[in-house]
C-alpha positions as CSV (number, residue, x, y, z in Angstrom):
1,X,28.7,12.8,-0.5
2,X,28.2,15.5,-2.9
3,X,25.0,17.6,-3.7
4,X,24.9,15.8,-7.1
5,X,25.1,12.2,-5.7
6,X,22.7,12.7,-3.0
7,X,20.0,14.6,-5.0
8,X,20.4,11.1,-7.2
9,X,19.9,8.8,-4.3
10,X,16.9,10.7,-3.2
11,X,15.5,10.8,-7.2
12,X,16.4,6.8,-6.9
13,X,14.6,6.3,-3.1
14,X,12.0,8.3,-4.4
15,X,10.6,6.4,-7.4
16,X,11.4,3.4,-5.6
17,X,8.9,4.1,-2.9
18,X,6.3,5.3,-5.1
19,X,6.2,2.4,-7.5
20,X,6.0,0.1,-4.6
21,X,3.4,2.2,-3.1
22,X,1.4,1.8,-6.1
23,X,1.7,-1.8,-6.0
24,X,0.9,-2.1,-2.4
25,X,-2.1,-0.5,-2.8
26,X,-3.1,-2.5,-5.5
27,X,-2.4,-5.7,-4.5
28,X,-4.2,-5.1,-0.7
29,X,-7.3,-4.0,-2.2
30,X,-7.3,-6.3,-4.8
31,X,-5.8,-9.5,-3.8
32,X,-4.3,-9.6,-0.2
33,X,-6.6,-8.1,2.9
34,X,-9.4,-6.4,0.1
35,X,-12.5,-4.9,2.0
36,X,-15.0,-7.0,0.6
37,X,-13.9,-10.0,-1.1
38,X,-13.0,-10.3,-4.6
39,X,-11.2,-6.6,-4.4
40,X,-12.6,-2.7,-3.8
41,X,-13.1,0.1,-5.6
42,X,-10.8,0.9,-2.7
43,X,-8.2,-0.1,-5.0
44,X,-8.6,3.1,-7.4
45,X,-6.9,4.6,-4.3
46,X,-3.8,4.1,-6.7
47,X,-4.2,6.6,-9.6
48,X,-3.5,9.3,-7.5
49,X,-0.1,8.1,-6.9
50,X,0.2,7.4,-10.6
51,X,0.1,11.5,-11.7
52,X,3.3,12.3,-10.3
53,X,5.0,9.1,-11.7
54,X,6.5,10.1,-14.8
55,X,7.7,13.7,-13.3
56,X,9.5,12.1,-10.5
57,X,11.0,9.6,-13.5
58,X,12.1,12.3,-15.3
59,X,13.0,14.4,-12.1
60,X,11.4,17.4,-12.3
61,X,11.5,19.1,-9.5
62,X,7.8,20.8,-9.2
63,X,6.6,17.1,-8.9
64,X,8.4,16.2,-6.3
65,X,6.6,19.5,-4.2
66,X,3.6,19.0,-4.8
67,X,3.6,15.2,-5.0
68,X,5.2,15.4,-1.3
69,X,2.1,17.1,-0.2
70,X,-0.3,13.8,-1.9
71,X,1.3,11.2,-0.2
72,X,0.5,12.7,3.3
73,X,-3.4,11.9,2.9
74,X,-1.5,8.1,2.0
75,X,0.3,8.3,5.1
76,X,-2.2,10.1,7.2
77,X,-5.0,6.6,5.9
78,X,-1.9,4.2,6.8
79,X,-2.0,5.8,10.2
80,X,-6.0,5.5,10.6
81,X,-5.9,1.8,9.3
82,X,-3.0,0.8,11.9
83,X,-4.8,2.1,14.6
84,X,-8.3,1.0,13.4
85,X,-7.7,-2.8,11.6
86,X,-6.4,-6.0,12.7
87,X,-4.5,-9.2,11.2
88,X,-3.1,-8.4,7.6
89,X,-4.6,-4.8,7.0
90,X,-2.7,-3.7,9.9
91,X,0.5,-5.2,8.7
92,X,0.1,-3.6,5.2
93,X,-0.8,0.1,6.6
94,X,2.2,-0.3,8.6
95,X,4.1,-1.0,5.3
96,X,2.1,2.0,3.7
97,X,3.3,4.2,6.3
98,X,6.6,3.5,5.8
99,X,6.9,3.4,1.9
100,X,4.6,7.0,2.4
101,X,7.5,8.5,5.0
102,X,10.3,7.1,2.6
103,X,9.1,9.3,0.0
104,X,7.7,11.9,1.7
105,X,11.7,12.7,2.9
106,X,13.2,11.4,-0.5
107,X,11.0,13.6,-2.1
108,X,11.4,16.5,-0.1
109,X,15.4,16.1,0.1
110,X,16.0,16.0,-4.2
111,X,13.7,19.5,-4.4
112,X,15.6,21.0,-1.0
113,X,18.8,19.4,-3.1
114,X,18.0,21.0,-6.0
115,X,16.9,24.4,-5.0
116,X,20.4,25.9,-6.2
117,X,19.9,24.3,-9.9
118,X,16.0,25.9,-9.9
């Protein structure tokens, strides 16, 4: 695979993971194992992960940096809740952790990728 084609399928992997961290995160605080019932303010847990959005759309390669440096504190709470909850919470932090480490290397590989090109 060339450099071109795999900086593309770690752009792709990327965004993928992020929008469906985003709507993880929204629908477990909101709807699926909230912390109080009816939903959280928990939930505005979200809009960090929205800032980097339409950089890593547009693939700019500064996002991906520093937005690979946000979604540890997402990965580092998905650890802390698998360890700490039971039943459906504990299900969904171990999807958080792995949508987090998805794009945490996807993000990481397109700006290593595209060092050459900066």
């Amino acid at each position: 695979m060339n450099t071109h084609a795999a900086a593309s399928l770690a752009r792709r992997a990327a965004l993928a993971a992020l929008v469906a961290l985003i709507v993880l995160c929204l629908a477990w605080e909101l709807w699926l194992a909230p912390l109080r019932p009816g939903g959280s303010l928990m939930a505005l847990k979200a809009l960090p992960l929205a800032l980097p959005l339409g950089g890593i759309w547009s693939g700019r390669r500064y996002t991906y940096q520093w937005s690979s440096l946000l979604i540890l504190a997402y990965l580092a709470e998905g650890v802390t809740r698998a360890w700490s909850e039971t039943g459906a919470s504990q299900k969904l932090s171990l999807l958080e952790i792995v949508l987090s480490a998805v794009f945490f290397a996807a993000a990481v590989s397109y700006a290593r990728l595209t060092r050459a090109a900066a």
